[in-house]
N, C-alpha and C positions, 0 to 999 in steps of 0.2 A: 383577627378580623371577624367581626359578628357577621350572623349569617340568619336567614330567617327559616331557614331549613330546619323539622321537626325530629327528632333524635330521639331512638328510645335504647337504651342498653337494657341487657337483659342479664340479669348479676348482680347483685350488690358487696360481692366479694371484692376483696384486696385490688383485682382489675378491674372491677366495673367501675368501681368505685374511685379510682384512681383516671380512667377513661374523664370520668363527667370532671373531676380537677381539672384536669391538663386541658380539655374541652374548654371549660369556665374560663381558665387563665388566656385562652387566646378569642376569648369574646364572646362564645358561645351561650346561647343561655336556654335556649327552646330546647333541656332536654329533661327527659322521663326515663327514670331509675326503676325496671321493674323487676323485685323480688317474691319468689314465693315463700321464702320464709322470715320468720321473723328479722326487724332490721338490726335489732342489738345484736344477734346473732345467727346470720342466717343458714347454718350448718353446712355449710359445704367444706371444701378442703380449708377455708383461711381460716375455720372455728377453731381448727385442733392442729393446725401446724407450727412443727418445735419453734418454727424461726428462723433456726439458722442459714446466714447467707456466706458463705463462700464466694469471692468474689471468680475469683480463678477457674480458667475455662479454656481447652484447647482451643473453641472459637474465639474470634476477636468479638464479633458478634454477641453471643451470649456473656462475654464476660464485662463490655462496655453498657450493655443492658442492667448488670446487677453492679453496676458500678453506680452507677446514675440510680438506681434504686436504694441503695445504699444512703446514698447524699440525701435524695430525698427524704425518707424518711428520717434521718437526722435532722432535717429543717422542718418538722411536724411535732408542734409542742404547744402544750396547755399544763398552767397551773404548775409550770417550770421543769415537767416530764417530757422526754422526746418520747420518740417510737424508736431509737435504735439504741443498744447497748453497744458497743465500740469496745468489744474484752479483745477482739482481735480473733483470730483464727491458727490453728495449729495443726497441722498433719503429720501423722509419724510414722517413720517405718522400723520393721522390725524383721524385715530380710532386706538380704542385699537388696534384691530386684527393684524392691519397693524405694529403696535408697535412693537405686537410679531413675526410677521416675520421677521421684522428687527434683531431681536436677531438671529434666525435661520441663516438668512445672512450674520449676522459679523459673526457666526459658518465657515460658507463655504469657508470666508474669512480664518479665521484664518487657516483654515483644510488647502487651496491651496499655502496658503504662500503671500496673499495679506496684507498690511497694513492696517487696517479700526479701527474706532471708533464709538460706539456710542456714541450719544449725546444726551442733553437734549434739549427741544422746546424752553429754553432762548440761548442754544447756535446756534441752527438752528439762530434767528432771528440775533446773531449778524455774523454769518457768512454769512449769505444771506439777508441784513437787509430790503428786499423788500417783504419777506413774510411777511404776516398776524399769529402777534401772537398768536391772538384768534381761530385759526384754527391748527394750527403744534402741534405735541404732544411730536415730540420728530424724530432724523433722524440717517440715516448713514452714517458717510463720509468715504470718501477714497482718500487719496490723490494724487497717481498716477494715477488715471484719468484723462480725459480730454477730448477736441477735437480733432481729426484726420482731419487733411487736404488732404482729399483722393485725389482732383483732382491735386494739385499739386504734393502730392507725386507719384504721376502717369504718371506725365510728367516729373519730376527729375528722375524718375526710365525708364523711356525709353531714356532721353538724356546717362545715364551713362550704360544701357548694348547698346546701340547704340553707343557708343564708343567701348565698345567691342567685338563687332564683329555680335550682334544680328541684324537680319535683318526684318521690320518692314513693313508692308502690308499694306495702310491702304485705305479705301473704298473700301477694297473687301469684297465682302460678299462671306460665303461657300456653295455651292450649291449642292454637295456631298461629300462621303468619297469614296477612292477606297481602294480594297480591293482583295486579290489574296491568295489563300489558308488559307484563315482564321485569315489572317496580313492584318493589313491595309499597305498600299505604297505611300499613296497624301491625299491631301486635294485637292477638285477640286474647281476650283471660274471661274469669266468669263475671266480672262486671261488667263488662264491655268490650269496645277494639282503642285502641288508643293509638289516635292515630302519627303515623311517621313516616316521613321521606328517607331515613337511612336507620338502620335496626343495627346494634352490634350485638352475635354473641359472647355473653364473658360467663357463658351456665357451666365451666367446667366442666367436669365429669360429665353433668347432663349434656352438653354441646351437641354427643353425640344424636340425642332425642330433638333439640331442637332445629340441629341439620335438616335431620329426616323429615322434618314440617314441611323444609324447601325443598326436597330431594337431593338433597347436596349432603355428599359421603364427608365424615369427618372424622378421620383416623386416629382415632384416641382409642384406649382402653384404658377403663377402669381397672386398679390392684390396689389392695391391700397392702399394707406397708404396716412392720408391727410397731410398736414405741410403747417403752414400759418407764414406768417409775419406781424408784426403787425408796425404801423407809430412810430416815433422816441418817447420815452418817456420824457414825461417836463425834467423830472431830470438827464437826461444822454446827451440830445440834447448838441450836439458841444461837446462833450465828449473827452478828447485827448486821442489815445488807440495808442499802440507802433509799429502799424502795418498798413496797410492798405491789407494785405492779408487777405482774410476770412480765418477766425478762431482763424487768433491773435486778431483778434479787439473783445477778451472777454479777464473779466479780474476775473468774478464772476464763480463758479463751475457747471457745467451742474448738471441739477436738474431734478428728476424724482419726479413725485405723483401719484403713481402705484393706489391710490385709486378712480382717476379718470382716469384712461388709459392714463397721458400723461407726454410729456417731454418737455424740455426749456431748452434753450442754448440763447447767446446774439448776435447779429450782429452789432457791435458799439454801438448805442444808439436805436436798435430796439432790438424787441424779436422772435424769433422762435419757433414755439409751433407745436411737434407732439401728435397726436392724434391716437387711437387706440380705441376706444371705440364706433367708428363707424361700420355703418352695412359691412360685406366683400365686396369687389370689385372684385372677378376675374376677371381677362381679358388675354385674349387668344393671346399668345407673336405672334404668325403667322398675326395677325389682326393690329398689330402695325406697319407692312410694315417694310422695310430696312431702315436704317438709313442713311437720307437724307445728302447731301456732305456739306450743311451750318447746324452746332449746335452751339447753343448760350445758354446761362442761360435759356431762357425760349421758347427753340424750339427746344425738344427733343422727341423719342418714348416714353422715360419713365415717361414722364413728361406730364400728361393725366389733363382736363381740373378742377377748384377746384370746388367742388361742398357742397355750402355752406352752405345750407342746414343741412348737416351731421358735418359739426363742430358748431352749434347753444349753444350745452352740450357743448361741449369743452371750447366755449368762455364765458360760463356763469359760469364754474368751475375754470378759467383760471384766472377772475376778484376776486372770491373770495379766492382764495390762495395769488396773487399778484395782491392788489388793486389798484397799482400803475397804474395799467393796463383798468382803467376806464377811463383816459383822453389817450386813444389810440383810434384806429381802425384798423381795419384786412387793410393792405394795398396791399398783393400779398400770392397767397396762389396756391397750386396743390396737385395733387393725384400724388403722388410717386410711382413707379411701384417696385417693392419687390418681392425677392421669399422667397415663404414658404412651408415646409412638412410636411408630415405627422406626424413626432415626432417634429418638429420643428431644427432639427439638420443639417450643413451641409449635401454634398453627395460629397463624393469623392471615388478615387480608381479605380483597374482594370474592365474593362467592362468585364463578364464572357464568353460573347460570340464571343469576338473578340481579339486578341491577338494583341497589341501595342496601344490599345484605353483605355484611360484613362477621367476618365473627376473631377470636382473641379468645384462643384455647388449647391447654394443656400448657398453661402458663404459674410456673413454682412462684412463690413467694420472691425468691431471690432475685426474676428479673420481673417482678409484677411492675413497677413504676414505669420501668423501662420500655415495656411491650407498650403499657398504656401513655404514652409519651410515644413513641412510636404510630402508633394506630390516630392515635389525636392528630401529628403532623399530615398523618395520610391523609386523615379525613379531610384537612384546612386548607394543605397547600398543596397535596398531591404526592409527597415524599415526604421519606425518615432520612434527616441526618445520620442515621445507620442504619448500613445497608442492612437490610434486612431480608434479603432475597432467600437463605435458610430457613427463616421461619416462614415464607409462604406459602400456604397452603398448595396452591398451585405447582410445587418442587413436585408434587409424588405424580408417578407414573400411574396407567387407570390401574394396572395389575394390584398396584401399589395402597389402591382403598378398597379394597376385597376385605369383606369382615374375617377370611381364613386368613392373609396374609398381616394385616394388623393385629391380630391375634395374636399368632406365631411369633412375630417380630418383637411385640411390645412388651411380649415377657422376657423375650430372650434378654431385651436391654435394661429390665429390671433386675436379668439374673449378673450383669453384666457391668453395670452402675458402676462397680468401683476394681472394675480388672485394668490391668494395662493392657492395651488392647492396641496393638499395630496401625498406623493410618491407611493402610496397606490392607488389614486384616480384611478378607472379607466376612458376610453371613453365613454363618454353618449350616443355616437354612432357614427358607426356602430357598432352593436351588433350582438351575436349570427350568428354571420361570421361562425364561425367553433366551432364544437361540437361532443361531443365523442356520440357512439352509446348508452350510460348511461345516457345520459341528462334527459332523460324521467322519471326514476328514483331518481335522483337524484334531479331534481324539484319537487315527491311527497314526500320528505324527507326533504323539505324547506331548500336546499344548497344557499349560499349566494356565487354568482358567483362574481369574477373579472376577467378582462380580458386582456390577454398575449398575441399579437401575432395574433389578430385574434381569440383566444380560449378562452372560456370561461372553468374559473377553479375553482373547488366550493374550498371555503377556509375554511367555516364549516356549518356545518346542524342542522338544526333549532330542526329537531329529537332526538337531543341527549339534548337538556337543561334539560334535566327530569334528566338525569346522574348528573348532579352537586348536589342533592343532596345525592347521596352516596359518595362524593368524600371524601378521606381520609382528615383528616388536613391539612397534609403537601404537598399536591396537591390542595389546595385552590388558587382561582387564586386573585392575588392582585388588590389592586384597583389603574386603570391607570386614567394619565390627560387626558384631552381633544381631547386636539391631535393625542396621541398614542393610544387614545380607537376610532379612526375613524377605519372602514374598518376591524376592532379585534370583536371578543365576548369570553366571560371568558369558552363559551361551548367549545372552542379550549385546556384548560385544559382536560377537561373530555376526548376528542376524544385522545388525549398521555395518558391518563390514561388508557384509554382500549389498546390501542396500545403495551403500555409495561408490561401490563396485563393481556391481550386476546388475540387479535386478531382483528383488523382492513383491511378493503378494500382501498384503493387511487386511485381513475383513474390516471394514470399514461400516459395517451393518447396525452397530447400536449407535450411530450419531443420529439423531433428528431430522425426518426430509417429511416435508409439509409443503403442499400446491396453495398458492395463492389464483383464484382466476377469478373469471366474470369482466364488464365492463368497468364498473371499477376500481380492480385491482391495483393498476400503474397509479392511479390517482392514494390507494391507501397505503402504497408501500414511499410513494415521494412523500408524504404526507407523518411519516414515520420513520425516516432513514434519513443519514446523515449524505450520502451520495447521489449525483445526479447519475441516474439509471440510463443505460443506452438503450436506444430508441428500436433495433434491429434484435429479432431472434435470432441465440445463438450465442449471447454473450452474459458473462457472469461477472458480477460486483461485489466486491467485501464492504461490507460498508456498516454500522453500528445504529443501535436504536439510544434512544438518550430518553433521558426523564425531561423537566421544565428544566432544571436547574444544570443541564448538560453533563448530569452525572451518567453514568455507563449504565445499562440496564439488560444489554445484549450486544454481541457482535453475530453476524449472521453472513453468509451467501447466499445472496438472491440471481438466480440464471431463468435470464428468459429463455425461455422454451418457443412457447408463441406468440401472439400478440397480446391475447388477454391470459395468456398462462404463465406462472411463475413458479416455481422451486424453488424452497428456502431449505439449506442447509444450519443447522442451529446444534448448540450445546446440551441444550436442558428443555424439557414439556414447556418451561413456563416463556420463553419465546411464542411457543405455539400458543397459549392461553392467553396473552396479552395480544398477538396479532388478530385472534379468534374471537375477542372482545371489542376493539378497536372496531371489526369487520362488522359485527352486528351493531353498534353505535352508528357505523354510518350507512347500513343497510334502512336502519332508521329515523334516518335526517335526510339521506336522501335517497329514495330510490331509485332512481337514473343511476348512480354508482354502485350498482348493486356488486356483492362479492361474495365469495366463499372462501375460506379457509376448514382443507383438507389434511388429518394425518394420513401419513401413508406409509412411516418409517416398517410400522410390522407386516405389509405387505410387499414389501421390496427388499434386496438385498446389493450389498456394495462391495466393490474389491478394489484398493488401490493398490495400483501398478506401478512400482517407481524404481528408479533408476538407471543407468546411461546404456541398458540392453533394453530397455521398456519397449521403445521402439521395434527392434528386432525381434520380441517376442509376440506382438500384435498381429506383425508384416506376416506372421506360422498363420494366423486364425481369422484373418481380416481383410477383403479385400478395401475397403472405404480408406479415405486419405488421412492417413494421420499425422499429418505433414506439421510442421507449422504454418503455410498457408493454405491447408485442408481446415487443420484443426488448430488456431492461432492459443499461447499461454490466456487464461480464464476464456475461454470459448468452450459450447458444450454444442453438443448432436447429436441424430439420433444414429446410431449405425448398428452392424453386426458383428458379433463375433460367434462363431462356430455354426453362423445359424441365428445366433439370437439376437431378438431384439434389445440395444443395449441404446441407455443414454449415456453418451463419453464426457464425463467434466475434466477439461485440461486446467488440473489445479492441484497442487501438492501440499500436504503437510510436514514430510519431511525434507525439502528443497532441494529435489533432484525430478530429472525429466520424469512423466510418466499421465497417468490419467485417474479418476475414479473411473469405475467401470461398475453402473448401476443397473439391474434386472429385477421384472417379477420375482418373488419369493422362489416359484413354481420354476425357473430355471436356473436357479442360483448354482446346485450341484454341479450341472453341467456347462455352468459358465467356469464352475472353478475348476472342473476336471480339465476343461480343453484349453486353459489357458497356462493348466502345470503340466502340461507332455507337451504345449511349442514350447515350453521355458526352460525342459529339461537340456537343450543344446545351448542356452547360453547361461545355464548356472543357477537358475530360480528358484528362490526358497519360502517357504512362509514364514512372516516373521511376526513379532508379536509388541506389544502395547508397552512392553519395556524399553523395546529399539525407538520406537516412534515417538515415545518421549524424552528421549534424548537426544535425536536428531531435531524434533521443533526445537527445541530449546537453542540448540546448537543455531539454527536460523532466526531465532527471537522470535517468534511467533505467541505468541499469547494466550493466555483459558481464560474464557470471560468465568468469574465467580473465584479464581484463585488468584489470578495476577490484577485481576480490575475488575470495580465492581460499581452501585451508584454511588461512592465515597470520591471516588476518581473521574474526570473528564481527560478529554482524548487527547489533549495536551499534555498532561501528566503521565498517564499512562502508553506512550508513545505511540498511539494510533493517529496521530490528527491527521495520516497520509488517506483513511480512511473519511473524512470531512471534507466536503467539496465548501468550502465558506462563500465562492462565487456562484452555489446553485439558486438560482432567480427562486424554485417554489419555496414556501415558507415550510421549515419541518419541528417537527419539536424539540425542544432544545436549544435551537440556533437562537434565541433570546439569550436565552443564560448561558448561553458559551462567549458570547459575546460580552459580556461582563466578567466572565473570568479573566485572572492574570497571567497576561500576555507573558510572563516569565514566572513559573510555578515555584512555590515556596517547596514543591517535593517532587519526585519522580521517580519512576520504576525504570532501578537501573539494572546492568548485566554485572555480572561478578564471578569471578574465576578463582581457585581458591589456588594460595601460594603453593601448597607442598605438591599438588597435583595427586594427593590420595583422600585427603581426611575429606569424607560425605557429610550432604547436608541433605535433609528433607522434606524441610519446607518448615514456617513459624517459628524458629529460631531468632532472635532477639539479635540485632546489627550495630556495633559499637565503630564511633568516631573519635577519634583523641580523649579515650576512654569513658565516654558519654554513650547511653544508648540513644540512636540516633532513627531506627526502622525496625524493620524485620523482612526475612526471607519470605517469599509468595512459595514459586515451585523451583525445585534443584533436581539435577539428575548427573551424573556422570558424560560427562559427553565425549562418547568414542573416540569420534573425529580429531576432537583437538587434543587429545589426552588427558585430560583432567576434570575433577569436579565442576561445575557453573550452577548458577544460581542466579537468580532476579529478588531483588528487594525495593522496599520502598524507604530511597533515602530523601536526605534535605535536597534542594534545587542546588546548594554552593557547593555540596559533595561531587567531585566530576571526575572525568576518566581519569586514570593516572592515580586516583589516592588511596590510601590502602586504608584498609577496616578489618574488621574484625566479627564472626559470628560466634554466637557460644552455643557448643553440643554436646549436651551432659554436664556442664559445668564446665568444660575445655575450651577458649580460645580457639578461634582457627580465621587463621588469616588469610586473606582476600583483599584482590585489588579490583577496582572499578575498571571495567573495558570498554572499548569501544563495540556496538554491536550493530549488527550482527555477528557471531564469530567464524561463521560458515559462511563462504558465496558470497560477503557484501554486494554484488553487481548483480549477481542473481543470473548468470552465464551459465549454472547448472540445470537449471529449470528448460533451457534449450536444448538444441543438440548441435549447436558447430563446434563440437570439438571431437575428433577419432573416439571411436568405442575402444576400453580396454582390454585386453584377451586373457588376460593373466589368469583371472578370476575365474573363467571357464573351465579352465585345465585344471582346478581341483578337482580332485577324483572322489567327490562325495558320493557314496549313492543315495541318490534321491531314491524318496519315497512316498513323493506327491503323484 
């Protein structure tokens, strides 16, 4: 759809440059390509990178990204050369561990819809007959991998939207942004401003200097990355390769040895060998000056000097995998200049604070096409056919863009690139960033913290082991592998046991709570939500935000408070940044609607209270009604406990009676002290983030961003009880929901696994009459019913009753489709007309809350 709107990228790298194609192809043509370095080579990271794309990626996200990068590049060809060499890709291990991760991978593989095999260490040597057989154990191949010829396909892709119509800047550098009511209007450089109604950055490394233009923090760090070349080997010298373009002249598969942090590819008859396994290099993009108007192979910013020292491991790990490599030497080698962050994830998307500024940064080679195919859909139609809520910018917490904590963080994940690392694992640090006013507490009760966010959130406490020996039978907790017992204790049994028995506490304090107010408010949240919102303060709605296209973008809890006051309960920051933007969009279309949107999550704190004594333990600290016709289920107010002012949300996330119970920061302690001495008479425990994920699960309850995301609509993803389809105002989304398929080709089912022990953990690949057919979202053990559960996204014909299959580590494990919920279908627990149980009281724990 052509558009008369003025576009400037700012990059002529791999993504800018790929940005203005995908732009082109959907009609675009009013756009300016502005580089400061030369255009045949404009030195930044696409000048001197090896290439290699690995398609394969714990994310679905990142891996569907270099997938479509991949292809592309394959279809980019002049004078009968592509841009992609197709030798395939190969990873090998050479300890067990590494063995077993490979299994894990061909999983992620299969789950994404990539081709991969394993193989054995006899078929490693004849596929790569230069490795050392004494060393390989065994590898994974994939055979759509390859090399990426970035720099050419960067110059093919500026000769061809340079035909049409893109217009190409090059040795300008940007030296501001202008900006007038809160829009940008130019890019300014030393010839002039050039003017634009939407600006992307694609300046890499730089990003983070041209953030700073807009005040907008951009969590990258620049590192060094070493990569050497090594002299021609005996056996390939005078080699005949079909090409003389780098990248064709390989004929063998780019090879990774994740156990020594490094990777190999061929350059004719030499080798290229990157390393990771060195100490971090930051370097601060401003100190690498502009890029000078001669660049050549080896006289670039990015290309900083090799420092040899730091590849000594590399070339003594390098000889014993490929010994070929003994009658070589290092003949040319650099420190590659690289962005990296804090999650290790692109950063793209709208800038929150500026309206038309966009940027597409700390983006590798391997998913360049893809990001820019992505950012193109955003700019056209408003959404990416993949969700790409990971890479936006808007994911980090503010703690989260502190030049100390992107620091810290972006080396760590440079040191870290190629470990097997737990989904579980937390950050070794920075730690203890953010903490509920209960930490104190909950460290004399031996909580075993991970951390989300910034937050430290106890998963279970070392005080209740003594509980597992009164645990019934059939609440015994199974015995788990290796794996699945990292980051787990079996005390997370006992802590649901109380729970759906007693009475349990949760800090509830690192979830998202954000005021919506002003007049209007009711007007920007009907306007944004899929629910018709009740009219009366006092009541709380679940209800979802949708994109156009009625893909998922958030599920949220909005509780009216007052009349023009709101509270939104949410998942992720980027709820708050999308309501936060929306709010100033119509603060300025109309002012009669005026609004504000509030955080207030680090100045409050939360405790949910759940379970069938809940009651009984409020009635110790409360006089206020908490009745269910005091305090009817999703009803909130404002009341007291011990004294304090508390707002009461009647709403559970593990599906048993109870309440949040929300406070200023400043009395959170003593909300938690005076509600564990009423609770000590009827058995009250703190329980942790292990229990309460097994119990949602247990009730079907859903993570926006794990089990559904904008890929999925609320049909699919079984929320559409959240979709009022008869609300008279018009909301976003309700267009395209309405064009969706009234019977989904897929959907996110429940799944219970046969044996009742073998654990799943989520992204495992889901087989149908030996077909893979989905993949696992989130799994957990579920107390309650005694056995493993799981959610996946299968076909629409796949239905209760049939049985499948997920693979863990290479193992089968079989699963039947159930009906869900598998807790409370009627939802009678979330009331109280049933007797309280006693049983539970009479354990003789001694508490120590």
């Amino acid at each position: 759809m052509a558009t008369s709107q003025r576009v400037v990228i700012i990059g002529a790298g791999i993504v800018g440059v790929n940005l203005a194609d995908e732009l082109v192809s959907r009609g675009w043509r009013n756009i300016t390509v502005v580089e400061q370095g030369p255009l045949n080579m404009p030195g930044g990271s696409t000048s001197h990178a090896p290439g290699l794309v690995f398609q394969t990626n714990p994310s679905k996200t990142m891996t569907r990204l270099a997938k479509y990068t991949m292809e592309k590049l394959l279809s980019i060809k002049k004078d009968g050369q592509g841009c992609f060499n197709q030798v395939g890709g190969l990873e090998v291990a050479t300890t067990p561990e590494r063995l077993e991760e490979l299994k894990r991978r061909h999983g992620y593989a299969s789950s994404w819809g990539i081709e991969a095999r394993l193989i054995s260490g006899e078929e490693c040597i004849q596929m790569y007959p230069l490795l050392n057989k004494e060393t390989v154990l065994g590898g994974l191949h994939i055979p759509t991998d390859g090399l990426a010829l970035a720099a050419r396909a960067t110059q093919l892709l500026i000769e061809r939207t340079g035909e049409a119509g893109v217009r190409y800047l090059g040795n300008t550098p940007v030296t501001d942004i202008e900006r007038s009511n809160g829009r940008v209007t130019g890019v300014v450089t030393p010839s002039g401003c050039v003017p634009a109604d939407i600006i992307v950055s694609c300046a890499g490394f730089w990003g983070v200097e041209i953030g700073a233009m807009v005040g907008l923090q951009v969590p990258l760090l620049p590192l060094a990355h070493q990569y050497a070349k090594t002299t021609a080997l005996p056996g390939l010298r005078g080699r005949e390769v079909n090409s003389r373009i780098n990248g064709m002249n390989a004929t063998l598969p780019i090879l990774r040895h994740q156990d020594q942090d490094l990777y190999y590819r061929e350059h004719g008859d030499q080798y290229g060998i990157g390393f990771y396994g060195h100490r971090p290099m930051p370097v601060v993009a401003g100190s690498l000056g502009l890029t000078p108007e001669h660049v050549d192979e080896k006289n670039m910013p990015s290309r900083l000097d090799f420092t040899s020292r730091d590849f000594e491991i590399a070339w003594n790990e390098s000889q014993k995998l490929l010994p070929a490599l003994k009658d070589t030497h290092i003949a040319d080698g650099f420190n590659g200049v690289f962005s990296f962050t804090p999650d290790g994830g692109p950063i793209i998307g709208r800038a929150p604070n500026l309206e038309g500024f966009y940027i597409a940064e700390a983006v590798w080679v391997t998913h360049s096409a893809g990001i820019a195919r992505a950012v193109a859909q955003i700019l056209t139609t408003g959404r990416s056919e993949i969700d790409v809520g990971e890479c936006d910018i808007l994911r980090f917490e503010e703690i989260q863009l502190s030049r100390e904590y992107v620091s810290e963080t972006s080396q760590q994940n440079f040191v870290e690139i190629y470990d097997i690392i737990h989904p579980l694992a937390p950050k070794i640090s920075p730690r203890n960033l953010r903490i509920s006013p209960f930490n104190v507490r909950q460290r004399e009760l031996g909580a075993y913290f991970l951390e989300v966010g910034g937050w430290e959130r106890p998963f279970w406490y070392e005080a209740n082991a003594e509980l597992l020996q009164y645990l019934p039978a059939k609440w015994q907790p199974v015995q788990r592998d290796a794996w699945s017992a990292q980051h787990y204790s079996p005390i997370a049994a006992a802590e649901a046991w109380k729970t759906r028995n007693a009475v349990a506490m949760y800090d509830m304090t690192a979830f998202h709570r954000f005021e919506v107010s002003g007049p209007g408010a009711l007007h920007l949240l009907k306007r944004l939500t899929t629910s018709s919102l009740r009219d009366e303060p006092g009541s709380i709605t679940y209800t979802l935000l949708l994109d156009d296209e009625a893909g998922i973008r958030g599920d949220i809890f909005i509780s009216r408070i007052e009349d023009e006051l709101f509270q939104i309960g949410a998942n992720s920051a980027t709820e708050f940044h999308y309501l936060a933007c929306e709010a100033r969009f119509q603060r300025q279309q109309s002012p009669s609607q005026w609004v504000q949107v509030r955080e207030i999550t680090g100045g409050t704190c939360s405790i949910g209270l759940w379970g069938p004594r809940a009651r009984d333990v409020i009635a110790g600290v409360s006089t206020d009604d908490f009745s269910n016709k005091g305090l009817p289920y999703f009803g909130v107010k404002k009341v007291h406990i011990a004294g304090i002012p508390v707002l009461a949300f009647r709403k559970s996330y593990v599906g048993e009676l109870g309440w949040e119970l929300q406070t200023s920061a400043e009395f959170g302690l003593r909300l938690w002290d005076a509600i564990a001495q009423a609770g000590k008479l009827h058995g009250i425990i703190a329980a942790g983030r292990a229990a309460l994920n097994s119990l949602r699960l247990e009730k079907g309850y859903r993570t926006y961003g794990a089990d559904m995301g904008t890929e999925h609509d609320p049909l699919e993803a079984g929320v559409i009880a959240a979709v009022d389809l008869k609300k008279q105002e018009d909301f976003v989304g309700k267009t395209g929901l309405s064009r969706r398929p009234k019977t989904p080709a897929r959907r996110l089912q429940c799944l219970a696994v046969n044996d009742g022990q073998s654990m799943l953990l989520g992204k495992e690949p889901v087989f149908y009459k030996g077909e893979v057919v989905g993949y696992i979202t989130t799994a957990a053990f579920g107390f309650t019913v005694g056995r493993p559960i799981a959610y996946a996204w299968l076909p629409g014909s796949v239905g209760v009753g049939e049985s499948v299959e997920a693979e863990y580590f290479g193992r089968r494990v079989a699963a039947t489709v159930v009906r869900e919920p598998l807790y409370d279908p009627e939802g009678n627990r979330l009331l109280d007309d049933r007797p309280p149980l006693q049983a539970v009281i009479q354990t003789p724990l001694k508490s120590r809350l």
